[in-house]
C-alpha positions in Angstrom: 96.9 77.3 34.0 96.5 77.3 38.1 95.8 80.2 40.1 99.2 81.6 40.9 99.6 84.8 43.2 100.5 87.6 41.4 104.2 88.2 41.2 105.4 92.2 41.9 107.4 92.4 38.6 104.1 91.0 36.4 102.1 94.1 38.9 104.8 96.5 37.5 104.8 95.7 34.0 101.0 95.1 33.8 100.6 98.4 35.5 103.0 100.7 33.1 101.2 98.8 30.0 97.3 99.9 31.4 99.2 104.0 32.1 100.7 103.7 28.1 97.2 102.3 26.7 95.3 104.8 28.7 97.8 107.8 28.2 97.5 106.2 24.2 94.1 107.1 24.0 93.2 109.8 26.3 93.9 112.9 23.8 94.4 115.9 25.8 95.2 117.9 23.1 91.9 117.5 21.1 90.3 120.7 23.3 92.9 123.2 23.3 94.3 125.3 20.3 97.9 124.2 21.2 99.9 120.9 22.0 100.7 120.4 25.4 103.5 118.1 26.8 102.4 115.7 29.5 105.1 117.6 31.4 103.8 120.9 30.7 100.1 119.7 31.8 101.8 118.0 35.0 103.1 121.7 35.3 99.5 122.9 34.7 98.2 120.9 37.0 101.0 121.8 40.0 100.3 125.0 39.6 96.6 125.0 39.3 96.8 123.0 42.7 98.9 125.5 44.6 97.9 128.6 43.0 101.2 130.0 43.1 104.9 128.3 43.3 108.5 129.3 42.4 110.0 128.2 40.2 112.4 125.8 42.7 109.5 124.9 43.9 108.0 124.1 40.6 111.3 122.0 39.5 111.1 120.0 42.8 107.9 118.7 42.6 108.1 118.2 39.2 111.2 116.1 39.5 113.6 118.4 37.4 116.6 120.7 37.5 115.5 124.4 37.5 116.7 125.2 34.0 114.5 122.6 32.8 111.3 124.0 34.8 112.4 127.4 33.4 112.4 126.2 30.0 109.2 124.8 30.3 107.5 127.7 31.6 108.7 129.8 29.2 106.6 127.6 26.8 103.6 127.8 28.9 104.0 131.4 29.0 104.3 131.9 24.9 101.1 130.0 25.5 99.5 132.6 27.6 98.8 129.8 30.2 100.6 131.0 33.2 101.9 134.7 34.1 105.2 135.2 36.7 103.8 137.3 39.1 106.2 139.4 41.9 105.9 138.1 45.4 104.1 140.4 47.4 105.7 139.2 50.9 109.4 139.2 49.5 110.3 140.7 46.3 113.2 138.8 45.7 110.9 135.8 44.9 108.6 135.9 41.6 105.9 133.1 41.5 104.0 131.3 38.8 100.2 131.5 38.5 98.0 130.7 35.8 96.1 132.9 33.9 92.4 132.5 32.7 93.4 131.4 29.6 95.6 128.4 31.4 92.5 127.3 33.7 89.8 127.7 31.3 92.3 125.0 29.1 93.4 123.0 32.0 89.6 122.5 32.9 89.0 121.5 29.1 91.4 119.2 29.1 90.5 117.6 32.4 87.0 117.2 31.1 88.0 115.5 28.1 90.1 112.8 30.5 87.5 112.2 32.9 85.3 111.2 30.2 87.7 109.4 28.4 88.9 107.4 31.5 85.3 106.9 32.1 84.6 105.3 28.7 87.8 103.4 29.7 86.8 102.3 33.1 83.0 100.9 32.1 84.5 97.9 30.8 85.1 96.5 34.0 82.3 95.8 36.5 81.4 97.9 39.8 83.0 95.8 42.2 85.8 95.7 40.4 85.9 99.9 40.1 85.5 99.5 43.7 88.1 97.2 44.5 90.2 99.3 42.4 89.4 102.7 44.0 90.5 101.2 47.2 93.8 99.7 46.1 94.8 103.0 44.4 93.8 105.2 48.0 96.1 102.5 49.4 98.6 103.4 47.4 98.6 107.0 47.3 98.3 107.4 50.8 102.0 105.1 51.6 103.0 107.3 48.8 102.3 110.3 50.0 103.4 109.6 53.4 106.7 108.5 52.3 107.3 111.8 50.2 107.1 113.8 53.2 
């Protein structure tokens, strides 16, 4: 077969196969003492990265409608992982934090999908990590810049 350049729609679906196969086998689960949605962790995450957000906030980011943000934060909260915490500045607004439960299983489960991503990565070689690290900082930055 000759050399052909890489078409965008065989990028696309080559690209969601490699996030199923990885997202297949990266357990996040396996360290915690309760199932986690990949929404809830996404949630997890958020919040982790912002220390504290409403709950609009919260369902923006996310990419969902409020009722569905406060749905899944009254999971988390069942959980013990986050806490809704009055605003200090303006009472009116009640923000989402996470407790030290929610870190301490947040960084568990980070743990377990660096090293599984890293078990995952070593079968390609440096240049190609390389290679890869740059197209994906490519990526994320036109992202990024475009969500703004």
């Amino acid at each position: 077969m000759t050399k052909q350049k890489a078409s965008e729609q065989e990028i696309i679906l080559l690209s969601y196969k490699v996030i199923r196969a990885v997202g297949k086998n990266i357990k996040f689960n396996e360290t915690i003492d309760h199932e986690l949605s990949m929404l809830q962790l996404r949630a997890l995450m958020l919040i982790a990265d912002k220390e504290n957000v409403t709950m609009s906030q919260l369902a923006k980011e996310l990419n969902v409608k409020l009722p569905t943000a406060t749905v899944l934060i009254d999971r988390l909260l069942v959980n013990r992982l986050v806490e809704r915490v009055d605003d200090e500045n303006d009472r009116r607004k009640v923000l989402i934090t996470l407790t030290t439960k929610g870190k301490k299983d947040l960084e568990k489960s980070t743990k377990a999908k660096v090293e599984r991503m890293t078990y995952v990565l070593n079968v390609i070689s440096e240049q190609d990590k390389s290679n890869l690290l740059e197209i994906l900082k490519k990526l994320y930055q036109k992202l990024e810049k475009e969500g703004k």
